[in-house]
N, C-alpha and C positions, 0 to 999 in steps of 0.2 A: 172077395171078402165083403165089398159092402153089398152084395148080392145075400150075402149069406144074415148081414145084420140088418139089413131091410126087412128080409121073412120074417126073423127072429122077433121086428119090434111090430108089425103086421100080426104076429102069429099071439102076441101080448096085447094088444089092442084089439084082436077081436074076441076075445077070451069072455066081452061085455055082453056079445048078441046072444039072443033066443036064454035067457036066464030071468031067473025072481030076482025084482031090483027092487031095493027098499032105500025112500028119501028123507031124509030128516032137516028139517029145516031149521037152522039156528039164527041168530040175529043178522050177518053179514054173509055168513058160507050156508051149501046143501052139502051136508054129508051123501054118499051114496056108496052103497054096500050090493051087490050082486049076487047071485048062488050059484052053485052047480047045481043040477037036478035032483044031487043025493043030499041036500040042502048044506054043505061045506061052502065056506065064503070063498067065492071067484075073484073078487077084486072090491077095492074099498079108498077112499078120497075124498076130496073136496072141490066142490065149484063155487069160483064168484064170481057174481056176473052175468053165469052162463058158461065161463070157462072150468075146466080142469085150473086147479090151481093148491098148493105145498104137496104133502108126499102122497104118492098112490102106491097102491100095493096090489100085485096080483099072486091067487095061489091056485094048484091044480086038487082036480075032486078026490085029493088026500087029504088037505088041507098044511098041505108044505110050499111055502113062499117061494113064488118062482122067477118073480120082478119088483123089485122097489124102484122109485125113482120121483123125482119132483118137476113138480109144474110149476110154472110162473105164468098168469094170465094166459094160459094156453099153452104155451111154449115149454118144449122140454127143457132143464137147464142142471146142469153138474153133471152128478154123477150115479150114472144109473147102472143097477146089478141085475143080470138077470141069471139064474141058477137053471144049467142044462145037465141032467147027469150029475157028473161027479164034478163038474166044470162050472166056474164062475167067467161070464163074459162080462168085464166091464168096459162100459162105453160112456164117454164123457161128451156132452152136449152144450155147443157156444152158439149163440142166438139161434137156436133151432134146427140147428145141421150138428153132426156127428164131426166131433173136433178130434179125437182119438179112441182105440179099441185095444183090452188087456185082456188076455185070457190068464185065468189063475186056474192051478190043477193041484190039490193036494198042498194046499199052504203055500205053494212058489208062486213064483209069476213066470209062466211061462213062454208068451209071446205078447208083444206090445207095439202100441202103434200099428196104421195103417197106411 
């Protein structure tokens, strides 16, 4: 299983390379927003610092959400959704390792913990 959420969170993080990325610089944070080639947004957030840092979001060249999740100066923390299919994997993150894993299918919860 953590074989299978390690791809999963590999398979969301690289969703960033070989894309149009647009920066916007605000007072403290860089927003940064990404495309697919068919120009749909790939992925969207903030940096400070230099870090990933509050919510990121990634979507597939449909433009339907396939990862939320938050940063803390880099570090993943709570509670991150990622939408596979009909299947919601949720994976809850404690100082940056993976503290537990829920699968939800059709409104239940169907398996939890790892």
């Amino acid at each position: 299983m953590k074989t299978f959420i390690l791809t999963l969170v590999f398979l969301a993080g690289s969703a960033v390379f070989a894309q149009e990325k647009e920066v916007v610089r605000t007072d403290k944070t860089v927003k940064i927003s990404t495309y697919h080639d068919n120009g749909e947004l790939a992925q969207s957030g903030h940096q400070f610092k230099g870090k990933n840092h509050g919510i990121w979001q990634s979507y597939d060249n449909q433009g339907n959400r396939i990862t939320i999740g938050e940063y803390t100066n880099g570090k993943k923390t709570g509670t991150w959704l990622f939408w596979i299919d009909k299947q919601v994997v949720e994976v809850t993150y404690q100082d940056n390792l993976i503290a537990e894993v829920s699968y939800w299918e059709a409104g239940a919860k169907a398996v939890a913990n790892n």
